[in-house]
C-alpha positions as CSV (number, residue, x, y, z in Angstrom):
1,X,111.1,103.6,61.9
2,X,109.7,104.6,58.2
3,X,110.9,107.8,56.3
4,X,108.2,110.0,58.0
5,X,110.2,109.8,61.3
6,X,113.5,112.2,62.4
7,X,116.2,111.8,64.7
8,X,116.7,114.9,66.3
9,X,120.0,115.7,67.9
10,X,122.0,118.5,70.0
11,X,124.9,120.0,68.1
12,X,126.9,119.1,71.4
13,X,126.6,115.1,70.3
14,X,127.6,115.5,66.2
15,X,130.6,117.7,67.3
16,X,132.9,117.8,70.3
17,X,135.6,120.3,71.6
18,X,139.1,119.1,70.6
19,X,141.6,119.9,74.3
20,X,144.8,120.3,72.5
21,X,146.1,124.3,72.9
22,X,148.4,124.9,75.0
23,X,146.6,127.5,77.0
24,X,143.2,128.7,77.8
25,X,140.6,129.1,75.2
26,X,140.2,133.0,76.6
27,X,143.7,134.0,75.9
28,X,144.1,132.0,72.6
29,X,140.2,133.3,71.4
30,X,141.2,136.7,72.3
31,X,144.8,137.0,70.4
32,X,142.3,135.8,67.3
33,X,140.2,138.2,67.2
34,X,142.7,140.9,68.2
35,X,144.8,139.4,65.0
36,X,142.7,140.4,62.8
37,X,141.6,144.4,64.6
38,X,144.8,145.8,64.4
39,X,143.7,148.6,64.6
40,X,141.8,148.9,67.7
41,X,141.9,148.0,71.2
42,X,138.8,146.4,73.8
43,X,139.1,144.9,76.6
44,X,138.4,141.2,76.2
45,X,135.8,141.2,78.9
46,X,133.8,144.0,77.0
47,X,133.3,141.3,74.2
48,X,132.7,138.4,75.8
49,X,133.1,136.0,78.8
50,X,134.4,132.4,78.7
51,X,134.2,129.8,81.3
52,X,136.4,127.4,80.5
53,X,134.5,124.3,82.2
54,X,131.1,123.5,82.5
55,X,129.3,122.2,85.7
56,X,129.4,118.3,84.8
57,X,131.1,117.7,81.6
58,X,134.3,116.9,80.7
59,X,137.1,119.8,78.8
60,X,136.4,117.5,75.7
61,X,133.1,118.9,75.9
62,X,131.0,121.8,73.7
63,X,130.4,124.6,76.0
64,X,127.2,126.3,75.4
65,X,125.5,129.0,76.6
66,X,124.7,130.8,79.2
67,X,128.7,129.5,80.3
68,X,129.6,130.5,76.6
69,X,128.4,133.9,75.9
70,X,129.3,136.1,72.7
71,X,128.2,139.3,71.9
72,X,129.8,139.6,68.3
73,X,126.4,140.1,66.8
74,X,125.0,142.8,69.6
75,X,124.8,146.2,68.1
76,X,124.5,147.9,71.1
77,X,127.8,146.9,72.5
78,X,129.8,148.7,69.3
79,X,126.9,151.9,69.4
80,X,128.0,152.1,73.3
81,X,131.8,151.7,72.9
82,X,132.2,153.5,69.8
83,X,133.9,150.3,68.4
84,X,134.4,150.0,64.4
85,X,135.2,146.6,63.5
86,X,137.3,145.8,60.4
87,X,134.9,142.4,60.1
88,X,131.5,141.7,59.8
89,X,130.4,140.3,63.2
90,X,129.8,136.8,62.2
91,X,133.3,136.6,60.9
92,X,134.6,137.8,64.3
93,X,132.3,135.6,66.1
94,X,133.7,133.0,64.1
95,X,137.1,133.5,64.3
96,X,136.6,134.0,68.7
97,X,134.8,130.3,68.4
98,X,137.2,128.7,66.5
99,X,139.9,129.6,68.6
100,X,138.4,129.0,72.1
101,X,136.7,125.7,71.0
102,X,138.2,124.1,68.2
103,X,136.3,121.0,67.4
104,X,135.8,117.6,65.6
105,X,132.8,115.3,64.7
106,X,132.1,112.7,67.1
107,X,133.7,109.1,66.5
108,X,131.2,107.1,64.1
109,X,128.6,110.6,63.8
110,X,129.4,110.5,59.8
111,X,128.7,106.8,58.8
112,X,125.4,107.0,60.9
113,X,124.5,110.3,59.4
114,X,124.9,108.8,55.7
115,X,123.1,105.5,57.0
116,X,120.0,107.6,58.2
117,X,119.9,109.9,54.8
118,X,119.8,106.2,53.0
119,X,116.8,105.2,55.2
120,X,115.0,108.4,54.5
121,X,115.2,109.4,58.2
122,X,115.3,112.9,58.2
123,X,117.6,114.7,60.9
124,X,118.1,118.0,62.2
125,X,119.4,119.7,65.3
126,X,118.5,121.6,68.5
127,X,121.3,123.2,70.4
128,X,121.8,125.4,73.8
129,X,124.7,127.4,72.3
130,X,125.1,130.7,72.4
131,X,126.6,131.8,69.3
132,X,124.5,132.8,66.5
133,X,122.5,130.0,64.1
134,X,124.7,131.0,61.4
135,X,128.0,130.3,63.4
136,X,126.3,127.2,64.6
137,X,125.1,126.4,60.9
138,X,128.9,127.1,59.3
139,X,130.7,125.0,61.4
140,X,128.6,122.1,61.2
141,X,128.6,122.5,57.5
142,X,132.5,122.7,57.7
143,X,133.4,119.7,60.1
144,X,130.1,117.3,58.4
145,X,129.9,118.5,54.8
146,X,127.6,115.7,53.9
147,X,125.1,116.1,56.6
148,X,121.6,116.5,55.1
149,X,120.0,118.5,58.6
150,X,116.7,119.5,57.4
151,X,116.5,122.7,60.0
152,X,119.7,124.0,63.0
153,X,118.5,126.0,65.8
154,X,120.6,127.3,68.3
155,X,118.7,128.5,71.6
156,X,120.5,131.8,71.5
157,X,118.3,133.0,68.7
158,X,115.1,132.0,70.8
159,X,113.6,133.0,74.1
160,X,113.4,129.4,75.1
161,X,116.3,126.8,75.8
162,X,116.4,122.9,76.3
163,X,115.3,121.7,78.6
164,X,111.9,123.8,77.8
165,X,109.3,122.5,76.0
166,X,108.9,125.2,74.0
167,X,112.2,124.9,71.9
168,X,111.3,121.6,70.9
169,X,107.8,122.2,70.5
170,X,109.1,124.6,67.6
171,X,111.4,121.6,66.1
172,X,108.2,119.5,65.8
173,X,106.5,122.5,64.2
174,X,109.4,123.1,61.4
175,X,109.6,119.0,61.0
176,X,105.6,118.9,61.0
177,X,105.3,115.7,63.0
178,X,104.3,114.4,66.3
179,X,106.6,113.8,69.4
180,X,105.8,110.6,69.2
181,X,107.2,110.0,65.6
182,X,110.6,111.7,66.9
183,X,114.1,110.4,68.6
184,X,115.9,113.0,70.1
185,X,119.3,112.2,71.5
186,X,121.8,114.4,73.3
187,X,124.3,113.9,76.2
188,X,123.0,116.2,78.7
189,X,120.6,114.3,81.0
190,X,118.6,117.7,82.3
191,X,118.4,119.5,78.9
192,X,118.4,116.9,76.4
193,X,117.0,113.9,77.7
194,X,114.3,115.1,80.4
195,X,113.7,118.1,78.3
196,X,112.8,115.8,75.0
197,X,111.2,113.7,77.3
198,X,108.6,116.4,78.8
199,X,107.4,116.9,75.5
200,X,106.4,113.5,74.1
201,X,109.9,113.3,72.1
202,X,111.9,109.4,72.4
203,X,114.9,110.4,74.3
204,X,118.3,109.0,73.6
205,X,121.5,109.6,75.7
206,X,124.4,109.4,73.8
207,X,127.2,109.1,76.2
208,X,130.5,109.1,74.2
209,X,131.5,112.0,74.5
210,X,131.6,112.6,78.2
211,X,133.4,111.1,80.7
212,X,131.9,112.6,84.1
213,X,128.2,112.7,84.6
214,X,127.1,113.1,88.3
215,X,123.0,112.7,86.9
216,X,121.4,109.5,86.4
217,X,119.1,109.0,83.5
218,X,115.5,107.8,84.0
219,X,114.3,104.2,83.7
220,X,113.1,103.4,79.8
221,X,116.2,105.5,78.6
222,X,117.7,104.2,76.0
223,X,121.5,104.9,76.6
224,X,124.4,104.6,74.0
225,X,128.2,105.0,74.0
226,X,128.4,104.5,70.6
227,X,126.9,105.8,67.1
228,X,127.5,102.4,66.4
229,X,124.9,101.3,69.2
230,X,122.0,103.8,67.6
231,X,122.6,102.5,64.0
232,X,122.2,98.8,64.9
233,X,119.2,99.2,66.5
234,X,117.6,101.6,63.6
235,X,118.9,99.0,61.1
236,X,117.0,96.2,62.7
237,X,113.7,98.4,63.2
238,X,113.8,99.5,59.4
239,X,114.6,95.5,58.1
């Protein structure tokens, strides 16, 4: 793999959802954001909905949309309500996400990011979330400070979502390169690896961070538990 190459990965496998409140992300997300609107009162349900589990993954898992769905940034809902927010709507986004879905890099994600930016392999990230890029941009920035992603895009800002082709189709366009000069890995069999796979992209599935998968990945998948794993196997391509 030579410097003209990417590894492209969902947000889901660089960060994962810490389980540790005491009660469901809904009530503790919603005494958040009500913190810090005094002022006013709205129904939690007029905001937002949360599931709290996603078909197939494990708590310790990154919800993302259409299970994890935040209108924060639609106009129409404060026009229609009549709601005047104290905060901007990324802030209350922010504070709502925070709070329903605290999370933490993924073991061994930071060595492997720093190992790839020495190696001149240029990453970025494609993610099914549905909060807004700049939510999605913030908190990666917060929890990897060091990461060096050329480009973030988070499905809810687009009309397509893994596992379309489309969505990566744009990632190739922003990286200018060929599927073929891509890795994409991701821990979703359906969206990340089939749907990087449809389009010509190397698919990797990084299992670490789940612990229930009912799927079964296709034959010539390279499948890793460990950044670890991935970072071996680059090093002894680039020596």
């Amino acid at each position: 793999m030579d410097s003209s190459r990417a590894v492209h990965a969902s947000a889901l496998v660089v960060l994962r959802e810490t389980d540790d409140a005491d009660d469901s992300p809904d009530c503790a997300a919603s005494r958040a954001v009500s913190s810090r609107l005094p002022s006013i009162q709205v129904r939690k349900e007029t905001c937002c909905g949360v599931s709290q589990r996603r078909r197939g993954r494990a708590p310790g898992v990154l919800p993302t949309a259409p299970r994890l769905k935040c209108s924060f940034s639609k106009p129409y809902l404060y026009d229609y309500f009549q709601i005047k927010p104290l905060v901007s709507p990324l802030e209350l986004e922010t504070v709502f996400w925070d709070n329903s879905a605290p999370a933490e890099p993924t073991k061994g994600i930071v060595d492997l990011l720093m190992m790839l930016d020495k190696l001149g392999i240029r990453t970025s990230v494609i993610s099914n979330i549905g909060m807004s890029g700049v939510a999605l941009s913030n908190r990666i920035k917060k929890l990897l400070p060091d990461n060096r992603f050329e480009f973030i895009i988070a499905s809810s800002e687009y009309v397509f979502r893994k596992p379309h082709k489309r969505i990566f189709e744009i990632a190739l366009k922003k990286a200018q390169l060929q599927s073929d000069d891509v890795w994409y890995c991701g821990d979703n069999i359906l969206c990340d690896v089939e749907g990087a796979k449809a389009c010509g992209i190397t698919p990797i599935l990084y299992t670490g961070a789940i612990t229930k998968d009912t799927a079964t990945a296709p034959e010539n998948c390279l499948e890793i538990s460990d950044w670890q794993e991935l970072a071996e196997i680059i090093g002894r391509l680039c020596a």
